[in-house]
BAMIBA-977221 format. One record per residue (C-alpha): z, x, y; residue in three letters. Coordinates in steps of 0.001 Angstrom, whole numbers, plus 500000, padded with zeros to 6 digits. Each point is the difference from the previous one (the first is absolute). Example, Ala and Ser with C-alpha at 12.3 -4.5 7.8 and 13.67 -1.06 7.14 Angstrom:
# BAMIBA-977221
w / u / v / aa
507800 / 512300 / 495500 / ALA;
499340 / 501370 / 503440 / SER;
This chain:
# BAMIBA-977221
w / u / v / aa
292096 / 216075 / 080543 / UNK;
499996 / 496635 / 498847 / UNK;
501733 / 498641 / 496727 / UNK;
498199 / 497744 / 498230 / UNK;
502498 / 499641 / 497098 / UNK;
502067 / 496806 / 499885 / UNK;
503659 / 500372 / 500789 / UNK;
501434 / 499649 / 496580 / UNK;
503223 / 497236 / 499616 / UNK;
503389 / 500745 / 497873 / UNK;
500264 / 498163 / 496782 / UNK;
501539 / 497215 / 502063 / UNK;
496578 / 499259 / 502314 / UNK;
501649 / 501540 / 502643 / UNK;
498338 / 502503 / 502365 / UNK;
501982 / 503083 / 501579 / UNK;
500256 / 499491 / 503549 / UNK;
501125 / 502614 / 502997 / UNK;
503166 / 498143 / 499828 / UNK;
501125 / 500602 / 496346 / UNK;
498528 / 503152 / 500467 / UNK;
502371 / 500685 / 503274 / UNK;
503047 / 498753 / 498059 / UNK;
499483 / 502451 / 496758 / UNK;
501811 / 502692 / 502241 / UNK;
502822 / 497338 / 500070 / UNK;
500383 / 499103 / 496574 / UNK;
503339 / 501862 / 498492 / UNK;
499899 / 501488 / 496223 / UNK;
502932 / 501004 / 498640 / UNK;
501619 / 503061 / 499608 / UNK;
498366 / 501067 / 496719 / UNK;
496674 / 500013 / 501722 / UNK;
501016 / 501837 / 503095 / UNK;
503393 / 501825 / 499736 / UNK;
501247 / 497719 / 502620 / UNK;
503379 / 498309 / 498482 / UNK;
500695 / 497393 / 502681 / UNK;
498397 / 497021 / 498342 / UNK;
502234 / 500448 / 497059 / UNK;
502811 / 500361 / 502137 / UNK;
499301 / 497201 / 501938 / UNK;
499839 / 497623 / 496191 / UNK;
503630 / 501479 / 499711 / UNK;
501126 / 498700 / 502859 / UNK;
498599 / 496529 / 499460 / UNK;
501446 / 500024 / 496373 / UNK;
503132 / 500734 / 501568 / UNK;
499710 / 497219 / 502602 / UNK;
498944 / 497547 / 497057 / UNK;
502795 / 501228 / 498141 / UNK;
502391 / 498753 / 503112 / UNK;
498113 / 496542 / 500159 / UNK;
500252 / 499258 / 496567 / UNK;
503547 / 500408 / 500265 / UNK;
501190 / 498846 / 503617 / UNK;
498072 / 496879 / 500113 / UNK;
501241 / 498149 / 496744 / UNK;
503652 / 500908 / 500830 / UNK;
499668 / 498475 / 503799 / UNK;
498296 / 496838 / 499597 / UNK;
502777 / 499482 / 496963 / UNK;
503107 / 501195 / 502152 / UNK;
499209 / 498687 / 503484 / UNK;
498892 / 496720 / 501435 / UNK;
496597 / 499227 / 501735 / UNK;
500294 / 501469 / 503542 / UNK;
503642 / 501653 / 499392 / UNK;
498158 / 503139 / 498815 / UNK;
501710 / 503156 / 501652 / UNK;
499035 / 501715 / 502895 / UNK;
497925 / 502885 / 498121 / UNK;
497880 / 497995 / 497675 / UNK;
497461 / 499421 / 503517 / UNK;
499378 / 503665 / 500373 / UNK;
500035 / 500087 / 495476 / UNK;
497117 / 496808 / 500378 / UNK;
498313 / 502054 / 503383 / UNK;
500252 / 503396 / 497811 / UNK;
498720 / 498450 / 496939 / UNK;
496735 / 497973 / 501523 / UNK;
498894 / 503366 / 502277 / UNK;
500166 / 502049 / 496738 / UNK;
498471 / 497699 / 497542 / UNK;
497294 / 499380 / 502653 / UNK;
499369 / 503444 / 501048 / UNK;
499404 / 500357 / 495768 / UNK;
497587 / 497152 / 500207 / UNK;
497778 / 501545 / 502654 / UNK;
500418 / 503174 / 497888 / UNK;
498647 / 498687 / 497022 / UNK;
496005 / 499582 / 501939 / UNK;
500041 / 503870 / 500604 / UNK;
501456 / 501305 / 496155 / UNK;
497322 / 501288 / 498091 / UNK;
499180 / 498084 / 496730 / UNK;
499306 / 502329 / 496727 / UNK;
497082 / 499315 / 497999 / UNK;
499864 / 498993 / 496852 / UNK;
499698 / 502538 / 497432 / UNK;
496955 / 498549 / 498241 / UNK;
497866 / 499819 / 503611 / UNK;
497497 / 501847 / 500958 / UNK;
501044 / 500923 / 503387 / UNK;
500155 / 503713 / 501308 / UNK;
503191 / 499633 / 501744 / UNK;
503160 / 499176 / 498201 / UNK;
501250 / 497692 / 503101 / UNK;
498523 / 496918 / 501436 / UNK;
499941 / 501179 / 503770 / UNK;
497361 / 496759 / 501679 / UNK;
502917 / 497706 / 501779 / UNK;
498317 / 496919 / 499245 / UNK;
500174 / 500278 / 496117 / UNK;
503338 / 501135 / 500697 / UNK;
500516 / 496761 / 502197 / UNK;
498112 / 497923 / 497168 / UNK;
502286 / 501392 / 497111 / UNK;
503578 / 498855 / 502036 / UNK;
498890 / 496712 / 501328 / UNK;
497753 / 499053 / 496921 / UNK;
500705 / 496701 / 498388 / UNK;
500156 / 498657 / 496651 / UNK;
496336 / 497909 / 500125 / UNK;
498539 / 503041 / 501765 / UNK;
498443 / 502847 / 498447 / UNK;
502854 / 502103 / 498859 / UNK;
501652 / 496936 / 498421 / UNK;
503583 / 501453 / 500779 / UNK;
501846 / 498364 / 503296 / UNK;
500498 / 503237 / 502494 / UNK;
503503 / 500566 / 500852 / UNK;
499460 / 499712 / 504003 / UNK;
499831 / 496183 / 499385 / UNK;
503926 / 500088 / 498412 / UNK;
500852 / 502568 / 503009 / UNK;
498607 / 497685 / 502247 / UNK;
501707 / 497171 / 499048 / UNK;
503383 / 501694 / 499482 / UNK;
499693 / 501682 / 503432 / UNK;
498549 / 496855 / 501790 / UNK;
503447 / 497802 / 500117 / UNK;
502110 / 503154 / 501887 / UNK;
497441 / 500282 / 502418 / UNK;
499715 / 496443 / 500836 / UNK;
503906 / 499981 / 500187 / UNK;
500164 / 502692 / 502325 / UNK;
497257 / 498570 / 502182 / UNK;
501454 / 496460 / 500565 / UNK;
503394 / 502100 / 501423 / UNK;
501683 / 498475 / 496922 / UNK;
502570 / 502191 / 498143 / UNK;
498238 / 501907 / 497310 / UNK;
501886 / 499119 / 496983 / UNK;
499527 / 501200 / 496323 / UNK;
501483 / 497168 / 498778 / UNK;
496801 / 498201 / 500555 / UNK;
498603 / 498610 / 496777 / UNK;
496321 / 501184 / 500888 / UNK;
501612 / 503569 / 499350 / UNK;
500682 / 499772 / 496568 / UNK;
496303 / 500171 / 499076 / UNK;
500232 / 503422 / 501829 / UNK;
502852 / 500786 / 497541 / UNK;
497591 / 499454 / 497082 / UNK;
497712 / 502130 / 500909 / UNK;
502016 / 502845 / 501400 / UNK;
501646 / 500159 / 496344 / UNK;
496868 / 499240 / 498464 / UNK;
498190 / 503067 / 502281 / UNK;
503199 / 502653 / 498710 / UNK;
499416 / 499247 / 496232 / UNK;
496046 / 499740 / 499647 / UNK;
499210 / 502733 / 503084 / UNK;
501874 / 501600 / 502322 / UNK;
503356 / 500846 / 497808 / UNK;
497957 / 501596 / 497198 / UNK;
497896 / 501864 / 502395 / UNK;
502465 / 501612 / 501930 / UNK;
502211 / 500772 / 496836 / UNK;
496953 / 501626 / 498601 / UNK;
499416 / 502404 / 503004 / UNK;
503980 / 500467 / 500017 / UNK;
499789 / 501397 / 496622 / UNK;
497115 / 502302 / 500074 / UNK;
501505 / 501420 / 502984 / UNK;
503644 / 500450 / 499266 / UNK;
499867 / 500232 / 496003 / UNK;
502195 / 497547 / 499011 / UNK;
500717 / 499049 / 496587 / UNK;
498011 / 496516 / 498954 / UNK;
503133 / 499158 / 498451 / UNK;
501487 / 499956 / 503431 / UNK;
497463 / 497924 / 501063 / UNK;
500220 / 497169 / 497592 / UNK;
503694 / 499894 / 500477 / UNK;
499211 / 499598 / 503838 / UNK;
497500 / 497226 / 499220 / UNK;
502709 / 498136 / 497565 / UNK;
503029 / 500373 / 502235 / UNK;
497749 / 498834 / 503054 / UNK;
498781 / 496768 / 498370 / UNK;
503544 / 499310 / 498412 / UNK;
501909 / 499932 / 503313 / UNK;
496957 / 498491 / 501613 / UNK;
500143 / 497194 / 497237 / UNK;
503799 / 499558 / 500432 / UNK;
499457 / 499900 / 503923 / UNK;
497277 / 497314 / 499978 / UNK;
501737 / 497541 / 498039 / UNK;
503595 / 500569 / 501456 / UNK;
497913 / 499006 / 502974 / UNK;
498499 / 496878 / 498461 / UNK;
503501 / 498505 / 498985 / UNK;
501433 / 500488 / 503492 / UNK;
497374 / 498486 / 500915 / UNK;
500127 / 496429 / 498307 / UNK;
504379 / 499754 / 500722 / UNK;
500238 / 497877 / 502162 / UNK;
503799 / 499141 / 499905 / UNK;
501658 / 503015 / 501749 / UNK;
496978 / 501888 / 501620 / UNK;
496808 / 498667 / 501951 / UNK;
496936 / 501955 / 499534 / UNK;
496188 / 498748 / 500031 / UNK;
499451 / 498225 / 496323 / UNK;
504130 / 499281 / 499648 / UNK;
500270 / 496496 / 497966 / UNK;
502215 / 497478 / 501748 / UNK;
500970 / 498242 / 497456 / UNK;
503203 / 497548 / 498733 / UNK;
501113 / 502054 / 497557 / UNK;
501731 / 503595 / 500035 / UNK;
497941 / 503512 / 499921 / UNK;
500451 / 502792 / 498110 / UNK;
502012 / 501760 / 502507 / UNK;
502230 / 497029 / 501065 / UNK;
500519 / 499506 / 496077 / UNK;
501070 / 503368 / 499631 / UNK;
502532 / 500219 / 503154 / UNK;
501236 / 496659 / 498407 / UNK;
500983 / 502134 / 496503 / UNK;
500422 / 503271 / 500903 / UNK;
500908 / 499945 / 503833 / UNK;
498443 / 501419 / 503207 / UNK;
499579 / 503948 / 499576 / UNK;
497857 / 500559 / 503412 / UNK;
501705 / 500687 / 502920 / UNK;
501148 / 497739 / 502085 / UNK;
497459 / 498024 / 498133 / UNK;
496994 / 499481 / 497999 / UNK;
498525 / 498114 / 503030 / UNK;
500442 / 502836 / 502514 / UNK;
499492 / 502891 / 497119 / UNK;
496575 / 499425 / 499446 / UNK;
499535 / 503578 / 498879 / UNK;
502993 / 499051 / 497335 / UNK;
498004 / 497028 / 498607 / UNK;
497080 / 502365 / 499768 / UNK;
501857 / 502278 / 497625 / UNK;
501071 / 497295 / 498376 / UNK;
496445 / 498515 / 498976 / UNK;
498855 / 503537 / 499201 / UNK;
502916 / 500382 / 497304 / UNK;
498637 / 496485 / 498785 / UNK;
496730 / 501296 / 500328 / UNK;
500727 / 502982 / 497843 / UNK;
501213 / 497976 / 497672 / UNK;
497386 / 497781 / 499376 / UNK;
497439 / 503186 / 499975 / UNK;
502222 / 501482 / 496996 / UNK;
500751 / 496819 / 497938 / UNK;
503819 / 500474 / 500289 / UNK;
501151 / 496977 / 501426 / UNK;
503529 / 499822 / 501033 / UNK;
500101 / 496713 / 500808 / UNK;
501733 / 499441 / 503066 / UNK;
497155 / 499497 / 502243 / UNK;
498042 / 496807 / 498811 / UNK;
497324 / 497311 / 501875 / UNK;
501776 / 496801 / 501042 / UNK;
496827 / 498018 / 500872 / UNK;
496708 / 499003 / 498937 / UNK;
498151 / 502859 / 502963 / UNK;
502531 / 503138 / 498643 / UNK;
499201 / 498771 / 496500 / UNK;
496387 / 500523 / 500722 / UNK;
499978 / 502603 / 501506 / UNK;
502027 / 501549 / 497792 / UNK;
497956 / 499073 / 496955 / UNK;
496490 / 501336 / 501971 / UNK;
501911 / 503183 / 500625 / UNK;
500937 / 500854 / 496582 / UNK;
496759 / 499307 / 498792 / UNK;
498629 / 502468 / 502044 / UNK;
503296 / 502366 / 499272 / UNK;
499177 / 499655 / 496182 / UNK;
496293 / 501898 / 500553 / UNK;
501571 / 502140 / 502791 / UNK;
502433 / 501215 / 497614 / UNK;
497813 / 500482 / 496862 / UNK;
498086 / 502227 / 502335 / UNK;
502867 / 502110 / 500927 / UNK;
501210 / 500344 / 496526 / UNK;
496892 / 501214 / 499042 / UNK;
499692 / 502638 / 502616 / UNK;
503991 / 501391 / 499292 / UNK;
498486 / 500323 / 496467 / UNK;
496767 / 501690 / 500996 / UNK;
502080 / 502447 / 502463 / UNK;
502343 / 500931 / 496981 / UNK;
497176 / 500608 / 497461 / UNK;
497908 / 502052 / 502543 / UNK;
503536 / 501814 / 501119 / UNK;
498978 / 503241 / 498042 / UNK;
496120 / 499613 / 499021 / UNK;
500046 / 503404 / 498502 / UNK;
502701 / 499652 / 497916 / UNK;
498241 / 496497 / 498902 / UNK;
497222 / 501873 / 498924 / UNK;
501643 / 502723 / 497787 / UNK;
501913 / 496947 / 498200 / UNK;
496735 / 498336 / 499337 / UNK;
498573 / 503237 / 498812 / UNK;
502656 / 500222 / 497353 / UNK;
499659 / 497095 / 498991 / UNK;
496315 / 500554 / 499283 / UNK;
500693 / 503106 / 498321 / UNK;
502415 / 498298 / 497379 / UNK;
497501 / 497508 / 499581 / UNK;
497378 / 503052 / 499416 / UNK;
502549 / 501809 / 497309 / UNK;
500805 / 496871 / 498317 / UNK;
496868 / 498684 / 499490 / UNK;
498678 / 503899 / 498553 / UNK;
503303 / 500231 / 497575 / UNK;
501191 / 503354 / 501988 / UNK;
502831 / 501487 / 498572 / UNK;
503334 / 499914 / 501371 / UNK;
500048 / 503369 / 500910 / UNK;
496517 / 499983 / 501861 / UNK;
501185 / 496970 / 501837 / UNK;
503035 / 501556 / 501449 / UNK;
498502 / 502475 / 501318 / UNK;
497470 / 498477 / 501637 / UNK;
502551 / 497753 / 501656 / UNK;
502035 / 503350 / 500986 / UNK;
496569 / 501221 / 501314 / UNK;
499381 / 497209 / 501784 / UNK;
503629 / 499921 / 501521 / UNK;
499853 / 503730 / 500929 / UNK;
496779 / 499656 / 502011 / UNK;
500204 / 496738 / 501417 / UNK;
499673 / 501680 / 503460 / UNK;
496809 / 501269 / 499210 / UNK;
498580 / 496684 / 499691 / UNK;
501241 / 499030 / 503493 / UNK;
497989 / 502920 / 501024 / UNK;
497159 / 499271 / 497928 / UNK;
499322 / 496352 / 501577 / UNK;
500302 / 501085 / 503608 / UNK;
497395 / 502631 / 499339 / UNK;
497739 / 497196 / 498186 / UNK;
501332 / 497667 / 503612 / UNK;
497994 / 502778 / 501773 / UNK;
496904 / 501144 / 498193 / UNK;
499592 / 496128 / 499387 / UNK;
500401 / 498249 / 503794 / UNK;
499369 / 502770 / 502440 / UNK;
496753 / 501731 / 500868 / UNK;
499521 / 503803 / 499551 / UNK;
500821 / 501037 / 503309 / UNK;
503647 / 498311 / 500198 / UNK;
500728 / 501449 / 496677 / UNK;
499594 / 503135 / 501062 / UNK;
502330 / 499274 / 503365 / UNK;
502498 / 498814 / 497593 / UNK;
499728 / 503134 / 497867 / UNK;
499587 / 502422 / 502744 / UNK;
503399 / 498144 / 501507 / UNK;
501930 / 499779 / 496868 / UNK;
503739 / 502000 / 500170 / UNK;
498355 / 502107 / 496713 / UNK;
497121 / 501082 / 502090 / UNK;
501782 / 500745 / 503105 / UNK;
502656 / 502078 / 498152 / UNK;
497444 / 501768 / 498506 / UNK;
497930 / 501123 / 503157 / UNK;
503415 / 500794 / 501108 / UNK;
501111 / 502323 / 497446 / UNK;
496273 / 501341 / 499493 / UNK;
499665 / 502574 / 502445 / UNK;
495720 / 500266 / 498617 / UNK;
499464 / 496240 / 500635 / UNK;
């Protein structure tokens, strides 16, 4: 039978070939869709592995010189371009979710090419976003052409820092939130729990980065990539001048010492306390200085913040009954209760403060679950199930 219909493109003017067709068995949805956890496990493991960049490659381009790297950063550098790549060739075969406001019958975008498309799009193309395969490209590209000109694979190369950026960028805006998302709705974890892990991982991350950064620029006692030769002292020769050489033998074969000494300077400027025995002594330290507490001053306004938003949400119940008071003696001031009334309301209120707890978790589930998981949850309550236990009839 012939089929005289016209083969109908996608929204984009494309055409479904046997190709994209053959590939739709290959594309991988994750485990919500198929019960299949692997994907997610596999976004641990690269949040992990980012994790370990973001930290190992500031601290050895600021502790060791240009080709004086030791002898496990190659297989670190080998390790970290197979896995980053094999993520990259990953990212053609994830599925994409639709949008919520489309009219498609499937929830996930399973034609590789629009996959394709969405990661390598551009910023004058059609999507108007830039695709991150272009920054994993060009983060990836400088290893490989390392390794393939038999030249030793450093991550002290300067070309590595923009992979840096976007490995930190990729934990805060994707990867991180995703993964502590699926960690919590499979372990249970208190959010409070989570927003402390989020503020003590961006604290010591912020200490770590610019501990790193004023290694870095001293160029007196240590030699690392961006150190400043200059005339005039450093910061660390200054302060072995005043206070006297604490590493052992020395500062400039304790390079792990003069780390922990720039990240107790480092906490320091993150806090506003300011000791004062570690000061710039020329015109580079004195800029770099002032850049970095610039960006410590927003850094730090953010982490106040959150410490106050963790200690107001500590007890959100408890938050709520004091706001209901206070609404209620609003309420009998405002009528002219008497005294009497008003005390015991405020007993009443006191005395059955747990059955308002109870009260907005039953309004939680008649309000954001459908009618079949409410019953699950009341079917699988510890009052139901002692009840079919004790009823012998049920």
């Amino acid at each position: 039978r012939v089929n005289f219909l016209p083969t109908v493109a996608d929204d984009h003017g494309l055409k479904p070939s046997a190709c994209s067709e053959f590939f739709k068995h290959a594309i991988i949805l994750p485990g919500s869709a198929t019960g299949e956890w692997w994907l997610e496990g596999w976004d641990v493991f690269m949040v992990v592995l980012v994790l370990l960049v973001a930290y190992y490659e500031p601290i050895t381009m600021a502790l060791y010189e240009p080709g004086k790297e030791p002898w496990y950063d190659d297989l670190f550098n080998l390790g970290f371009n197979v896995f980053f790549t094999m993520d990259m060739v990953l990212q053609f075969f994830i599925g994409l979710p639709h949008s919520p406001d489309s009219l498609h019958k499937e929830l996930w975008e399973k034609d590789i090419r629009k996959i394709a498309r969405h990661y390598m799009s551009v910023p004058l193309g059609s999507s108007g976003h830039l695709g991150w395969f272009w920054l994993d490209f060009l983060t990836l590209a400088p290893g490989w052409i390392t390794m393939a000109m038999c030249r030793r694979a450093s991550v002290s190369d300067p070309l590595l820092l923009l992979r840096i950026a976007r490995l930190v960028q990729t934990v805060r805006l994707k990867r991180l939130t995703k993964v502590l998302e699926l960690c919590h709705a499979h372990f249970g974890f208190s959010l409070f729990m989570l927003e402390v892990f989020k503020f003590l991982n961006l604290t010591t991350l912020t200490c770590h980065w610019i501990a790193a950064i004023w290694v870095l620029f001293e160029g007196k006692i240590t030699n690392s990539f961006f150190s400043f030769h200059g005339v005039n002292s450093s910061w660390l020769s200054a302060l072995i001048e005043s206070k006297g050489d604490s590493c052992v033998p020395d500062a400039a074969s304790d390079p792990l010492c003069v780390y922990l000494i720039a990240y107790y300077w480092a906490v320091m400027t993150l806090t506003t306390v300011g000791y004062g025995d570690i000061t710039p002594q020329n015109k580079m330290e004195y800029l770099v200085s002032t850049l970095i507490m610039l960006a410590v001053g927003y850094i730090w306004a953010y982490i106040v913040g959150t410490i106050v938003s963790i200690l107001s949400n500590l007890d959100p119940v408890e938050e709520e009954f004091k706001l209901t008071l206070d609404n209620l003696g609003s309420l009998m001031q405002r009528r002219g209760l008497p005294h009497p009334l008003q005390v015991r309301l405020r007993k009443y209120m006191y005395e059955t403060r747990h059955f308002m707890q109870h009260y907005s978790q039953r309004q939680l589930v008649e309000r954001f679950f459908s009618d079949g998981l409410q019953r699950e949850v009341a079917r699988n309550s510890i009052e139901a199930r002692e009840m079919l236990e004790k009823g012998f009839w049920m």
